[in-house]
VONU-591252 format. One line per 3 residues: number of its first residue (from 1); their letters; for each residue x, y, z of N, C-alpha, C, O. Coordinates in Angstrom, 1 decimal. Last residue first. Layout:
! VONU-591252
NUM) a) X,Y,Z,X,Y,Z,X,Y,Z,X,Y,Z ~ ... $
! end
This chain:
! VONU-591252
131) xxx) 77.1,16.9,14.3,79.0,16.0,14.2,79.5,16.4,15.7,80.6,16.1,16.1 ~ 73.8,14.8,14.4,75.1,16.6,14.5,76.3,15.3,14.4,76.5,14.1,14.5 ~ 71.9,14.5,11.5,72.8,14.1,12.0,73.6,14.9,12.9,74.3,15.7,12.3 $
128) xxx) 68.7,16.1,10.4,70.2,15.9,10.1,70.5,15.4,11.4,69.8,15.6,12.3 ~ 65.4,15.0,10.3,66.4,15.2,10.9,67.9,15.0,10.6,68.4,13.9,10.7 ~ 63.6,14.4,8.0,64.3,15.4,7.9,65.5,15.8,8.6,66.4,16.5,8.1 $
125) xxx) 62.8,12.0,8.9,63.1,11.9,7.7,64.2,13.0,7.7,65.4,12.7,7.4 ~ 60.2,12.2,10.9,61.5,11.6,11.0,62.5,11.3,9.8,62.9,10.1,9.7 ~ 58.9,14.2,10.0,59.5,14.2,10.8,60.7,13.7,11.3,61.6,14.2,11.9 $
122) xxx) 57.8,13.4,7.4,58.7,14.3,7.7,59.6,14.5,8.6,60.7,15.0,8.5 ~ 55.8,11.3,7.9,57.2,11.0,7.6,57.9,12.1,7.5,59.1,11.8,7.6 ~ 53.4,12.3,8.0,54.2,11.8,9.3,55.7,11.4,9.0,56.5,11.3,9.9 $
119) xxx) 52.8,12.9,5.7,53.1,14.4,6.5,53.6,13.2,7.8,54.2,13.8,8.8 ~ 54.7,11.2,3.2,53.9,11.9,4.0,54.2,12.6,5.2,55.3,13.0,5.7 ~ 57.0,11.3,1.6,56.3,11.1,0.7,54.8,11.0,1.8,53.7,10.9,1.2 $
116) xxx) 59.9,13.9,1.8,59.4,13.0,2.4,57.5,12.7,1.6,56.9,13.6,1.2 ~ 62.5,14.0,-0.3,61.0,14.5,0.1,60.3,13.6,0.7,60.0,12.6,0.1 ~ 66.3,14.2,0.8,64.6,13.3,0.0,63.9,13.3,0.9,64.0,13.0,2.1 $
113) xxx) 68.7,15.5,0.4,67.4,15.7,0.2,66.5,14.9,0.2,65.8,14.9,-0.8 ~ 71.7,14.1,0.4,70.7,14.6,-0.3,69.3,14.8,0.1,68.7,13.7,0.0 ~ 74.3,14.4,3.3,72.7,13.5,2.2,72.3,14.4,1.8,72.3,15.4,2.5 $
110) xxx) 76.5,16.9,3.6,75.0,16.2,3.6,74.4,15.7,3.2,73.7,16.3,2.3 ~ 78.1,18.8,2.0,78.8,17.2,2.3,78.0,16.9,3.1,78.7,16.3,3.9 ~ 76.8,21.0,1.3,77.6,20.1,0.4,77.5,18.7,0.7,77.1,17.8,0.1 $
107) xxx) 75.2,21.7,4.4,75.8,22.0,3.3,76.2,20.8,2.5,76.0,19.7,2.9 ~ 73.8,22.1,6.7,72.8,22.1,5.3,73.6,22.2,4.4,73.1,22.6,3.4 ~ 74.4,22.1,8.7,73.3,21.0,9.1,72.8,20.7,7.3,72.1,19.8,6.8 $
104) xxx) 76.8,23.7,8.7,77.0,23.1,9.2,76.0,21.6,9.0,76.5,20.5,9.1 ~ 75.5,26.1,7.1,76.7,25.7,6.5,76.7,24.0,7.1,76.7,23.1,6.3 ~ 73.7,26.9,9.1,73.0,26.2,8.2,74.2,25.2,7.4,74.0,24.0,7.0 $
101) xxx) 75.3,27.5,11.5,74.3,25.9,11.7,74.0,26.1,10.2,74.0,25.0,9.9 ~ 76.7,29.6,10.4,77.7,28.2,10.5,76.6,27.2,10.9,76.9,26.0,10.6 ~ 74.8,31.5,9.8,76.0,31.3,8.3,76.3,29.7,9.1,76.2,28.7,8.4 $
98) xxx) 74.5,32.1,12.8,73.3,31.5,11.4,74.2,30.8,10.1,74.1,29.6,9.7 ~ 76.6,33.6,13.2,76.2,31.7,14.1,75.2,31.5,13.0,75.3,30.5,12.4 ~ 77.3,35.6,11.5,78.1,34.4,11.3,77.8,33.2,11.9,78.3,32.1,11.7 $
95) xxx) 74.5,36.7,12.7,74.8,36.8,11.1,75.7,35.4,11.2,75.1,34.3,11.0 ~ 74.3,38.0,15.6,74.0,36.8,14.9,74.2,36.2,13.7,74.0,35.0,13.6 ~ 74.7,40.8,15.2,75.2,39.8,15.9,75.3,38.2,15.7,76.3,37.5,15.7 $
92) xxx) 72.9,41.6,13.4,74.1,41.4,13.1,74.6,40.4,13.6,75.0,39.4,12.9 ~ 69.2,39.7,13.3,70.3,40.7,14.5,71.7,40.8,14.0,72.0,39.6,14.0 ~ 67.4,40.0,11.0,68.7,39.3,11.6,69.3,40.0,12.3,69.9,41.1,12.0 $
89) xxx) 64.4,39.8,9.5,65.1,40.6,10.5,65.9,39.7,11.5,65.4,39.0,12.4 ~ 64.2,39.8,5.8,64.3,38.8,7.0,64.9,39.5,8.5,66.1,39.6,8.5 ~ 64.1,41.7,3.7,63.0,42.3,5.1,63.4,40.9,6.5,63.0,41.0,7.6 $
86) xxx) 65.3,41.5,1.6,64.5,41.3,1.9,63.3,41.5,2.7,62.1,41.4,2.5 ~ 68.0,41.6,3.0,68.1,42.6,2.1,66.0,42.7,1.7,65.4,43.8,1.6 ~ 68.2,39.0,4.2,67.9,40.1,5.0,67.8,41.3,4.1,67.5,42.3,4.7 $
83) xxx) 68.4,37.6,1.9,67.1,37.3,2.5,67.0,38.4,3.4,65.9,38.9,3.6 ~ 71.2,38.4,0.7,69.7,38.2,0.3,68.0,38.5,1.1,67.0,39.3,0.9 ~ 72.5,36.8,3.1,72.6,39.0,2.8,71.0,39.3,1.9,70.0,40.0,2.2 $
80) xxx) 71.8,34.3,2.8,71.6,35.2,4.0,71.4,36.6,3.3,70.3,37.1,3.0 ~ 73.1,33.8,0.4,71.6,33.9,0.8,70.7,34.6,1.9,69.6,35.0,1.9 ~ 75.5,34.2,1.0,75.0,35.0,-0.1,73.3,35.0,-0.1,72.5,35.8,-0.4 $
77) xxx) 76.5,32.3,2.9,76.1,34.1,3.2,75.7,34.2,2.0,74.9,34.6,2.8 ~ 75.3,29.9,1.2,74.9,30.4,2.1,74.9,31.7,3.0,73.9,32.2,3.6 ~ 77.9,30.3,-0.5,76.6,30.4,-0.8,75.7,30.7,0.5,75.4,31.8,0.7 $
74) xxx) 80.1,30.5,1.7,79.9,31.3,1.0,78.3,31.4,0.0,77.7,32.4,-0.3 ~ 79.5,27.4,2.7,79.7,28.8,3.6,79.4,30.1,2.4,78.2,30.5,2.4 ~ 77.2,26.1,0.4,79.0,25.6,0.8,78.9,27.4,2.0,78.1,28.3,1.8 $
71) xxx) 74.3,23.6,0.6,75.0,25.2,0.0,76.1,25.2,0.9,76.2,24.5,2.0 ~ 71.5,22.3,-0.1,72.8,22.3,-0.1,74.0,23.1,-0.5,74.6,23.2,-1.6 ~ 68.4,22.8,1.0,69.6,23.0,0.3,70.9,22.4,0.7,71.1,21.9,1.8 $
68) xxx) 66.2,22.0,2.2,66.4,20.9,1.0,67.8,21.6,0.2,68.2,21.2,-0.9 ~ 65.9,23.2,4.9,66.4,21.8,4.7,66.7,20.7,3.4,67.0,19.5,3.3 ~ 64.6,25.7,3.4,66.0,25.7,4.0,66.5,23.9,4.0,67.4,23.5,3.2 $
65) xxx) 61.8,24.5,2.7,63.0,25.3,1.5,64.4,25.5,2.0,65.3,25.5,1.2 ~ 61.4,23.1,4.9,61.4,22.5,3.8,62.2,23.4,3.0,63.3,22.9,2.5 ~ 60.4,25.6,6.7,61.9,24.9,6.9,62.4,24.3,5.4,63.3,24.7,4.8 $
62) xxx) 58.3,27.9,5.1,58.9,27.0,5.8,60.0,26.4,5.4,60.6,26.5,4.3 ~ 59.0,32.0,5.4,58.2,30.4,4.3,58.6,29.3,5.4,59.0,29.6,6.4 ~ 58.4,33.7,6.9,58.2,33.7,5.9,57.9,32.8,5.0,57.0,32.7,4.2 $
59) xxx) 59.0,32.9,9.6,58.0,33.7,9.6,57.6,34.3,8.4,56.7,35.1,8.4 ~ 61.8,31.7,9.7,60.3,30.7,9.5,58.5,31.7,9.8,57.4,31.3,10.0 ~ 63.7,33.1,10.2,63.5,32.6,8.4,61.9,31.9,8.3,61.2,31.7,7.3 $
56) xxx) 64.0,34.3,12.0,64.9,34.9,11.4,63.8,34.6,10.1,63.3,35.4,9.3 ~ 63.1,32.2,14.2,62.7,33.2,13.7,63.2,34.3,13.1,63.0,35.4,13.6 ~ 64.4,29.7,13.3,63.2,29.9,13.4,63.0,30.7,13.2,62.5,30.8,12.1 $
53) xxx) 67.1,31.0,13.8,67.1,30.5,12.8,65.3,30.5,12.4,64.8,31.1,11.4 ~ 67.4,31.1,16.8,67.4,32.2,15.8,66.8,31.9,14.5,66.0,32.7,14.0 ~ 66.8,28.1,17.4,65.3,29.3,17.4,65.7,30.8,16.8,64.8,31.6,16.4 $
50) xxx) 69.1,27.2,16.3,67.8,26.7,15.7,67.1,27.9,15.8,66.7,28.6,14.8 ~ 72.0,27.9,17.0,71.2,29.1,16.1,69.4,28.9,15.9,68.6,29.8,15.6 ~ 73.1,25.3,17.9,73.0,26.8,18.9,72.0,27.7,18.3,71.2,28.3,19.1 $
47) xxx) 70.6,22.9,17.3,72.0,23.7,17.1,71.8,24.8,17.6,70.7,25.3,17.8 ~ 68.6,20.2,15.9,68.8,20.7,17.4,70.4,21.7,16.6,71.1,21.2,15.8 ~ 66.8,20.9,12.4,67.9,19.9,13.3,68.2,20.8,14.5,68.1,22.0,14.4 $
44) xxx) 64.0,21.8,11.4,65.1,22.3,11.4,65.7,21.6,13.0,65.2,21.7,14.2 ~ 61.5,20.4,11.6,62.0,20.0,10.1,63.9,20.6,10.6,64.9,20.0,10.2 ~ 59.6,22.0,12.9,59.6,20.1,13.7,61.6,20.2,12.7,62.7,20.0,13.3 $
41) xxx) 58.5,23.9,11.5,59.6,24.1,12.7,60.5,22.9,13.2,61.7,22.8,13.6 ~ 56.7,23.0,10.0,57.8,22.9,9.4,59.1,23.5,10.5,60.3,23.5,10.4 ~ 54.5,20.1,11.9,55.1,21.8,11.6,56.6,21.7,11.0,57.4,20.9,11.3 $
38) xxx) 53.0,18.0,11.6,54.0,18.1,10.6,54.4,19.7,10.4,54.6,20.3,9.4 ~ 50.9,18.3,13.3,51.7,17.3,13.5,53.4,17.4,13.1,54.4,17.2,13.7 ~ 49.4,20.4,11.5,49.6,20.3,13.0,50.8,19.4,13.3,51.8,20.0,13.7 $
35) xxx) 49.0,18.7,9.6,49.6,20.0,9.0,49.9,20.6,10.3,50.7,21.5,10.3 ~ 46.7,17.1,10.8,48.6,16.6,9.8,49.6,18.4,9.9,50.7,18.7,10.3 ~ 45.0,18.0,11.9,46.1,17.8,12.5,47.3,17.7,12.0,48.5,17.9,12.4 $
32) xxx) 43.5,19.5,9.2,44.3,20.4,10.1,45.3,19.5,11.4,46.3,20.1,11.8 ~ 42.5,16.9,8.7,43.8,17.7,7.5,44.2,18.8,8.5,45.4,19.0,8.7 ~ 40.6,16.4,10.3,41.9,15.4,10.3,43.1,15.9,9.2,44.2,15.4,8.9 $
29) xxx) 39.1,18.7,10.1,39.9,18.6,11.1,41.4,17.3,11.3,42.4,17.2,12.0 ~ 38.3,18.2,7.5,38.9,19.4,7.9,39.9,19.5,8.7,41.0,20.0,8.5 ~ 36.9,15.9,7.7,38.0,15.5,6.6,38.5,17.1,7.3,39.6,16.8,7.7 $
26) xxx) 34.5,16.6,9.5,36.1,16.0,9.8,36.8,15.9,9.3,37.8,15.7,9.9 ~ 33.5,18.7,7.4,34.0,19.7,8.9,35.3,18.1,9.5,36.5,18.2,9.8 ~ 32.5,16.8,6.2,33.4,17.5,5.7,34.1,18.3,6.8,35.3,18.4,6.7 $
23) xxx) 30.5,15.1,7.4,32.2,14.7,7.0,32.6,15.6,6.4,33.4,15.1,5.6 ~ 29.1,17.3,7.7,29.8,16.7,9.0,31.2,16.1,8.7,32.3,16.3,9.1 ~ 27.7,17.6,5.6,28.6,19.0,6.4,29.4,18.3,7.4,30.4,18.8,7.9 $
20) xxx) 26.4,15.3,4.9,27.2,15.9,3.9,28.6,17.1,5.2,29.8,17.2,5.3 ~ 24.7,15.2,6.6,25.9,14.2,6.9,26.9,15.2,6.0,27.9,15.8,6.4 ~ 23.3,17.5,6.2,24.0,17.7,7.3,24.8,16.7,7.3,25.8,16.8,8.0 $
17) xxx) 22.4,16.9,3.2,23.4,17.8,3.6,23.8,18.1,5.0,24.8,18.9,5.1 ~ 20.6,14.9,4.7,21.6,14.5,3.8,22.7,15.7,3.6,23.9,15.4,3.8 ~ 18.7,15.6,6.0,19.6,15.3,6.7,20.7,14.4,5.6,21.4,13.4,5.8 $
14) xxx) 17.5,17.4,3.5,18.2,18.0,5.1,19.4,16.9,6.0,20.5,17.2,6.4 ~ 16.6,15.4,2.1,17.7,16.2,1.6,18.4,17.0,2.7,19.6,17.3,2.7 ~ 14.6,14.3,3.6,15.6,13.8,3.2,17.0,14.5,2.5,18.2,14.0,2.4 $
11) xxx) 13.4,16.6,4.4,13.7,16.1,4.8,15.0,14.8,5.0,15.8,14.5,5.9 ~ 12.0,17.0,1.4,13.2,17.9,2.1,13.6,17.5,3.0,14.7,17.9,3.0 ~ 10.7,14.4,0.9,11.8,14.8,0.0,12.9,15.9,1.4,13.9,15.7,2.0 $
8) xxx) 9.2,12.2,2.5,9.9,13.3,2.7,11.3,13.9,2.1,12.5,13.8,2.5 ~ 7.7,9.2,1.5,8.5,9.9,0.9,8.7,11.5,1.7,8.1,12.3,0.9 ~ 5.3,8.9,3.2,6.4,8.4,3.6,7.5,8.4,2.9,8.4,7.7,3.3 $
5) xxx) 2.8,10.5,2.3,3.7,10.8,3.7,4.8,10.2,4.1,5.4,10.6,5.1 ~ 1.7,8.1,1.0,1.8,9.5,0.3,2.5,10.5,1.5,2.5,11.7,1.0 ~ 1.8,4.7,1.0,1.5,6.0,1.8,2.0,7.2,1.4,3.2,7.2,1.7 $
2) xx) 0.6,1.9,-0.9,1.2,3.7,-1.1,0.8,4.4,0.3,-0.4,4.6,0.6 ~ 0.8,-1.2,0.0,0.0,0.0,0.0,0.9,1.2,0.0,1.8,1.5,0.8 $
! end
C-alpha cells in the first residue's frame, strides 16, 4: 500500500546535507592535525642558532625550503645577505652563528634531500645528523 507521507523529500535532503557537512568539517579537522603534526619548525635539526634560525627565516616560508639545500659557507652568506636585504630581521650579531648551523646542518657534504612522501614521515626523515 502507497502512503503518500512516507516519501519526505526535504527532509531527506536535510539530513543529507548535514551528513554531507559533518564529514566535511572531519575530513577538515583530520587535515588540520597533519599540518599540525608536521610543523615545518619540527624540520630544522637541534644547534645553537635553531630558534634564531626559526625566527629569522620561518616567519616567511617554511623549513622545507631551508632543509632541501645544499649550499657551501659562502653560498649560504649570499643567501643570507639576500634574505635580510628582503626584510628577514637578523640581529648582526647573529649573522656568522646562522651562516655556520645552516653551512653546518645544510651544506655540500650532507645527504641529499629526500622529500618526504607523507606528512608523518617528515619528521623523522628530515632530521640531520650533528658532528
Amino acid at each position: 500500500m502507497f502512503k503518500p507521507n512516507a516519501f519526505k523529500p526535504k527532509a531527506n535532503c536535510a539530513l543529507l546535507s548535514f551528513t554531507a557537512l559533518v564529514v566535511l568539517a572531519l575530513a577538515l579537522l583530520c587535515t588540520a592535525a597533519d599540518v599540525a603534526q608536521s610543523s615545518p619548525n619540527e624540520q630544522l635539526p637541534a644547534g645553537p642558532a635553531k630558534e634564531k634560525a626559526e625566527a629569522a627565516c620561518l616567519t616567511c616560508h617554511e623549513a622545507r625550503i631551508i632543509v632541501q639545500q645544499r649550499l657551501g659557507k659562502t653560498a649560504w652568506t649570499k643567501e643570507m645577505d639576500k634574505m635580510i636585504k628582503w626584510g628577514a630581521e637578523v640581529d648582526p650579531k647573529d649573522h656568522d652563528a646562522l651562516i655556520d648551523y645552516f653551512s653546518a646542518n645544510f651544506g655540500p657534504d650532507q645527504p641529499a634531500y629526500a622529500a618526504p612522501r607523507s606528512a608523518t614521515e617528515s619528521k623523522s626523515q628530515n632530521k640531520t645528523p650533528q658532528k
